[in-house]
Structures are given as C-alpha cells and as structure tokens.
N, C-alpha and C positions, 0 to 999 in steps of 0.2 A: 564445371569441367566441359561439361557442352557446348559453352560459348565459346571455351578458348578455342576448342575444338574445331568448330567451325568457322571462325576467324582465322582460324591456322589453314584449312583448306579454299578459303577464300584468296588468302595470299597465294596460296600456292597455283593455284588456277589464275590469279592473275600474271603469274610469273612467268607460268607457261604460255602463256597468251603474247608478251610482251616479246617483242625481237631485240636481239642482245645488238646494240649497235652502241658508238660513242655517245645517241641522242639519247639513249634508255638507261646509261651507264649509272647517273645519278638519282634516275626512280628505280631501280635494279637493287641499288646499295641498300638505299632506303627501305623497301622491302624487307631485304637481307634483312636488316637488325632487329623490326618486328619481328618476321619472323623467331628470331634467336631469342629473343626477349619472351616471345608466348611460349616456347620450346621449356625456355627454365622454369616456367611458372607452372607447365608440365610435372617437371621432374622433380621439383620440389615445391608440392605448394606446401601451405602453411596447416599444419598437422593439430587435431585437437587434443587427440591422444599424447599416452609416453613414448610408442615407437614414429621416428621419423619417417617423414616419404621416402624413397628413392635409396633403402638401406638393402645392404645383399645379405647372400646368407652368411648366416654364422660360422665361419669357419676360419680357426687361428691358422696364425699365417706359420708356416716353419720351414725350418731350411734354407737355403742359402739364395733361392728364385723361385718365381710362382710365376705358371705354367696357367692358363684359362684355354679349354676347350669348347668353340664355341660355333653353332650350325643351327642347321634343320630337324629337325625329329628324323630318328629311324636313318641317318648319315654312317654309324657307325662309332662316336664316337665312347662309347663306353668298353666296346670291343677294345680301342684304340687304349683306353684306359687300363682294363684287365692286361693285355700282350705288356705294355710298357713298366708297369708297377706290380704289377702280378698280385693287385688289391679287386676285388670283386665287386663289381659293379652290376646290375641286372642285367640280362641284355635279351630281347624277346623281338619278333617279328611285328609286334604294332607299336605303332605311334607314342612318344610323350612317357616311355618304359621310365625314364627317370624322371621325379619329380622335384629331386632336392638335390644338391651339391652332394658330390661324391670326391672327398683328397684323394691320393696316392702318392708315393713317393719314388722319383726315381734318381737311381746314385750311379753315376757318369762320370766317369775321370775324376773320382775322388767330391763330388760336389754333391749336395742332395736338391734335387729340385724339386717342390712340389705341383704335382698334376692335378688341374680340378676338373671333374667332367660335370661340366653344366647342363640344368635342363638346356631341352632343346625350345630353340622360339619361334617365332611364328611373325608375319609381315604384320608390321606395324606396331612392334614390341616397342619402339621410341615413344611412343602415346600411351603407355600405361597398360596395350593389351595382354592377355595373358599374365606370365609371368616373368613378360622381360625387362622390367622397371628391374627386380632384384637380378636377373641372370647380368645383365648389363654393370648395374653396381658395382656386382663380387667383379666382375671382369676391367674392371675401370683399375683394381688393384692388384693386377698382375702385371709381372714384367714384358710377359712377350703374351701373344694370342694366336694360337691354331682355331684356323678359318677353314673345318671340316666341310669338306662338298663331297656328294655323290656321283663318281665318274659317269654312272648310269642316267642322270638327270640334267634339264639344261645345265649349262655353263652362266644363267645368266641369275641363279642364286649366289653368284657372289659377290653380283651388284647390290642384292636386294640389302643382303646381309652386311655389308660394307655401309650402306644405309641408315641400318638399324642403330649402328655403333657409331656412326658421324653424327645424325642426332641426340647420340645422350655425350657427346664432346670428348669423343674418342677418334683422335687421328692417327691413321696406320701407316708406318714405313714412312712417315713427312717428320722434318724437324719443325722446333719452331720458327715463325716468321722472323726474317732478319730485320726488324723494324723494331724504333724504340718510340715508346710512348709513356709521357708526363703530363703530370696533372698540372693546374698553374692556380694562380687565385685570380690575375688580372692578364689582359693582353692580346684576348681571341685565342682562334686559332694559327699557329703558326705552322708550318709544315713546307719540311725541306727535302728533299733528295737526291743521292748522289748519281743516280741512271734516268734516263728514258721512262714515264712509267705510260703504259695503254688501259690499265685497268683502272687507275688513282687519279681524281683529280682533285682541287681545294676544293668548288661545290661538291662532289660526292662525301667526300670527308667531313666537311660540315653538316652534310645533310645524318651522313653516317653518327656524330659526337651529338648532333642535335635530340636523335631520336633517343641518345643518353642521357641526358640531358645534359651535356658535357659542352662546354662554353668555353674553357679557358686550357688549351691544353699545346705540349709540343710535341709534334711526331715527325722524327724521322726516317725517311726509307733508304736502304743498299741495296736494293733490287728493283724488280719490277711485281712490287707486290697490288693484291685485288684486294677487293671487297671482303671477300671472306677471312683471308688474310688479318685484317683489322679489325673486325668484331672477333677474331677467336681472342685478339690481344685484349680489346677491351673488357670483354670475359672474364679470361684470366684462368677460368676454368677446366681448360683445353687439357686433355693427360695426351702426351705423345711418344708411341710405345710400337716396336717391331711385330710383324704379324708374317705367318708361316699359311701359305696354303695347300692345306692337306687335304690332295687328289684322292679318296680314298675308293675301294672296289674296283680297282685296274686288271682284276683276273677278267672282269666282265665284258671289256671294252678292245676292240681291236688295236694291230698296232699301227694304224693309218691313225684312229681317234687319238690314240695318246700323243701321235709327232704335234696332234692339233694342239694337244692341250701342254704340250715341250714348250708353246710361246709364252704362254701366263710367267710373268715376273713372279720372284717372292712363292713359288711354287715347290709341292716336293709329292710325288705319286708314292703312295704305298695301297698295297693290301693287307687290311688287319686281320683277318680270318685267315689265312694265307702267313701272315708273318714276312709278308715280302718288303726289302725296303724298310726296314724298321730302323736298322743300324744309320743309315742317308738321315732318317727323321732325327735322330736324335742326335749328329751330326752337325744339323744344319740347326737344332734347338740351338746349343751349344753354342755357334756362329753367330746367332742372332742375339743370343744373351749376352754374349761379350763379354765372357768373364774371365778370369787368371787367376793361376795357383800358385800359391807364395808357399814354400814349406819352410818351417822351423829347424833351427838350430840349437839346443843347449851348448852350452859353454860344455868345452872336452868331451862333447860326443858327435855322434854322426847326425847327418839331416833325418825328419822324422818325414819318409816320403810316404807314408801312408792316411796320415790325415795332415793335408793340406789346406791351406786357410783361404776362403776363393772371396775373392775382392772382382767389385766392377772393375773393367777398364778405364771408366771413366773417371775413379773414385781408387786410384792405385797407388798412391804415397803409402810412406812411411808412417806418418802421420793415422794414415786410415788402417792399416796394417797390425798398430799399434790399437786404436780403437775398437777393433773386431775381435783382437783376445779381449780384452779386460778397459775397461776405461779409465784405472789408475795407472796402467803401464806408462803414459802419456806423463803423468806428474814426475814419474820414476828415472823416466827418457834419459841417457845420457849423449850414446849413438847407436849405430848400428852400423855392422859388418857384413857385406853383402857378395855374394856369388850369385852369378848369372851373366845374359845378356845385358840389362842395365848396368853392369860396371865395370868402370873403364881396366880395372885391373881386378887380382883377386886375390884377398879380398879388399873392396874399397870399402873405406870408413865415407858415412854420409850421415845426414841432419833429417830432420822429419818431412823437408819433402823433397826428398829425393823419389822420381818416380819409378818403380817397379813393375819387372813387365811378366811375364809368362814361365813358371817355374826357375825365379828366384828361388835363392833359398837364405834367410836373414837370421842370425846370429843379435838379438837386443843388450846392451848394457847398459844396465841400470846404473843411476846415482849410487854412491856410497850411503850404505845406513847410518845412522846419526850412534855410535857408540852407548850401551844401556846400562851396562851394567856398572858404571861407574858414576855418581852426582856429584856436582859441586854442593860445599858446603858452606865457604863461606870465604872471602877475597883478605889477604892480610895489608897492607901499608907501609910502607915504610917512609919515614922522610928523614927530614934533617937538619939544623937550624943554622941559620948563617950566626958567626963568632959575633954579630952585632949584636943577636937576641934579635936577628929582623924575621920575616913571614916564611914560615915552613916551606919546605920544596919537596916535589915527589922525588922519589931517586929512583923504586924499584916496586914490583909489586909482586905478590905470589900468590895462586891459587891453590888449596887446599882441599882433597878430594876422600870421600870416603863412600865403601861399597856400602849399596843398601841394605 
C-alpha cells in the first residue's frame, strides 16, 4: 500500500509541475490514467479475508430514496438528522460523535426517503484514511448527497470534500459523458467526432487506451470532451448522482457573509438547531430526487390519494408503475385507464409505456382469469361415411364438460 501510495504522489506532484498547454495535453492524459488505475487498486485491492475492501456499512436499504449525509466532523449533520426524522442520533460538542451509520426516515408528500447520517471524514479519506473507504461506499449508494459545510468555516471545505468523493468515482451534479466507446478485436484505434475538440486528440487517446492496454477500439465524441471524460468511460465505474449543499449554522454568520455564500450553485442555507430553512431543504431534496406520484384506482371506487406509488422520473411508464406494486401485475396487464396531465382525454386508455407524469392517477385492468371450476373431460367425434363406403369425414365435434 505504501508504494502505491507514493507512486500516486509522485504523479501528482508531477502534474502539478507540468503546465496545461496543447504540448502537455498528451503527457497530461497519460498521467490521468495511471493515476485512475493506482486509485482502483486503492479502493479495492485484493482481500485475503471474507469481507471485501472498499464495503460500507451495513445498512438495508428502505423506502422509496436514500438520502447520504456527508462532511466534516462536528458540521452538524446529526442535528440535521434528529430535526428531519425525529430519530436520535448523538450529538455532542467534540469531534467524530458519530462513528457508525445512523438511518432515519423522512415522509414528504406521501414518499419515504431514507436519511443516513455518515461518520464524518477527514482530508484524504480517498486513500483509505480513517474511516472513509466505508463512509464513501455506503454513500456511492444513495440517490442524492448533502454536502454539509459549516457557515462558520472556510468556504474552501467544499472543494476538499468534493475531492474526497471524485476519487472514490463519485461525480456530483455532471451527467455522463456524451461519448461512446467499443471494444474491437482488429483495426487500432479509430476515433471520430462530431465538434471541434481542444482537449482530445488521436495521440492523447491512444496514449490514454494504451496505458489500458486497450489496442483495438471505436470511440466517438458529440462534444468537446477531455481527458477525464474518457477514463471515467473506460472505467465504467463512474456513479453519477445530484448533490445538495447544505450551508448549515447561518444564525452565526452575517447578512453580507450569506449574500457571499447566495453565489454557490446546488446550494440551500439552513440552521438545524434553529430549525430555520428546513421546509427549502426538503423542498429542494425532493427537486433533486426527481420523483412523481402515481395514485391508484380500484375498479368502482375513488383514487387512493393517501398512499401514492412514487416512481423516478426517469423510470415513469406504465410498465414501471406496474413493476413497483407486484411483478406479476405485468403478466396480468391488459390496459390501463389514466387521469391526469399525461392524457390527452379522460380517461385515456394506453399500453405499458405510456409515460406518466406527476400525480396521475391509473386505474389497471387485468386479463380475464382462465374459468376453474369447470374441466374438460373428454372431446366426442362425429363423422360420416361417404354412400361408396369411401374414408370417413369429420362433420362435427363436441366437448363435454364436468364439474370437479
């Protein structure tokens, strides 16, 4: 671990050193991918034991969203956790009060999201210090991330921490790169694109699939994508996931310091002790998670608007609607009758992927059941012979039925 160690600040000291220009672009790249490559061998080496490297805490996943609160020691965020869930978490004036994963749960416009409050960690948690190999993990598997800062401390803990979570391949607020890439068996590399690129060129890219040892492959770019860009692809590993940052202890801080801190993108001030701002936070959860409420219909009753079925946006058909109650409903499918915004009248009959948007309410009909209580028992014939004495003919037939 020590060599990678220091191999890994070697690069990095030479990267610093190195001026970003077109000449450097291709030893720049290069870099980059060692880099990425000692980074994985970091986070997961090869384990002798039964528990894996790089595993988070134990904690079942439930509810409809998973919520990871994530900072510095003594930030606040367990506060944050008690006001929001009204589940009790420690909370004490020194450092590192939490040591393990604490759930909560919080139920918002019909949805249950669950809150985890993470230990807090410490600069250079990407390299296995402390205990941010696991905080990192568990937080690799949540859908959104609060990026808890202390209003009272630099502003420039959100770089560090932003840091922490890039090296264990955790990208915040970014989609994936609009670029595609194939493997090949023969051919080099081929590599095509539809814009202008300054960051990409055929030497960097090869130099980039070489340090792969990757020889035969097709990539192409719709933008003007970098270096980094192309090893998160070749990775693959990459989770990219909305992050919230929560200004927290703004009773402490003037109102000149907060217009300062009004610029930060992806931002939301509250005070937890205070309870200021808490309704904004959960608000803007809610926006970032992107989710929507389908409610149920029975056949000759009213909608059931109290438990609502809450589907991604992303992930918002009929189809998935169907999948979320039961996963035989799907075999059963016949259609469905929908009220809302999605249809054009009401109600519109539509097919499985018809897409659904924000407090629908859907009505399912199933196939007809197959009749039980009645079995065949056994099929009768009839024919008939032609006046020659020639080859029988069917005329008629009849089935004959008795209850079980």
């Amino acid at each position: 671990m020590a060599t990678v160690m220091q191999k890994i600040k070697d690069i990095e000291d030479e990267m610093a050193r190195t001026q970003k220009n077109k000449a450097t672009a291709h030893h720049l790249g290069l870099l980059k991918a060692k880099l990425a490559k000692l980074r994985r061998e970091i986070l997961t080496p090869a384990s002798k034991g039964g528990g894996g490297a790089g595993e988070g805490f134990d904690v079942t996943k439930s509810g409809d969203s998973r919520v990871g609160l994530v900072g510095f020691p003594s930030v606040g965020k367990s506060t944050l956790l008690n006001k929001l869930t009204g589940t009790f978490s420690e909370v004490a004036s020194y450092e590192f009060t939490t040591l393990t994963c604490v759930p909560g749960v919080i139920r918002y416009r019909g949805a249950k999201v669950q809150l985890l409050d993470l230990p807090g960690i410490i600069e250079g948690a990407k390299d296995g210090k402390g205990r941010g190999r696991q905080v990192i993990s568990t937080a690799r598997t949540c859908n959104c991330i609060l990026i808890v800062l202390d209003a009272i401390k630099p502003i420039t803990h959100k770089r560090l921490i932003e840091k922490e979570l890039e090296g264990f391949g955790i990208r915040l607020n970014q989609e994936p790169p609009n670029l595609t890439f194939r493997r090949k068996d023969k051919g080099g590399i081929s590599f095509t694109s539809t814009v202008s690129n300054t960051g990409l060129d055929l030497e960097t890219i090869k130099a980039i699939c070489g340090e792969y040892k990757i020889h035969n492959a097709d990539i192409s770019l719709r933008y003007d994508a970098t270096a980094d860009d192309l090893i998160d692809v070749i990775e693959g590993n990459r989770i990219y996931m909305p992050c919230i940052y929560v200004i927290n202890k703004i009773d402490q801080v003037t109102m000149e310091e907060l217009d300062i801190l009004d610029k930060l993108p992806h931002y939301c001030p509250v005070s937890a002790h205070l309870e200021w701002n808490l309704d904004g936070l959960l608000e803007k959860i809610w926006e970032y998670l992107d989710l929507i409420r389908v409610y149920t219909k029975p056949r000759g009753m009213s909608p059931d608007y109290e438990d609502p079925v809450i589907l991604s946006a992303k992930k918002c058909t009929v189809d998935d609607f169907c999948q979320r109650i039961h996963k035989d409903m799907v075999k059963q499918f016949k259609f469905a009758l929908v009220w809302g915004s999605s249809a054009k009248h009401k109600p519109q009959r539509v097919g499985r992927d018809h897409q659904l948007e924000d407090e629908d309410v859907v009505q399912i009909i199933k196939k007809p059941e197959p009749r039980l209580g009645v079995l065949p028992v056994m099929m009768a014939l009839r024919f008939r012979t032609d006046e020659k004495g020639g080859t029988n003919k069917f005329c008629c037939c009849s089935v004959l039925y008795c209850a079980p």
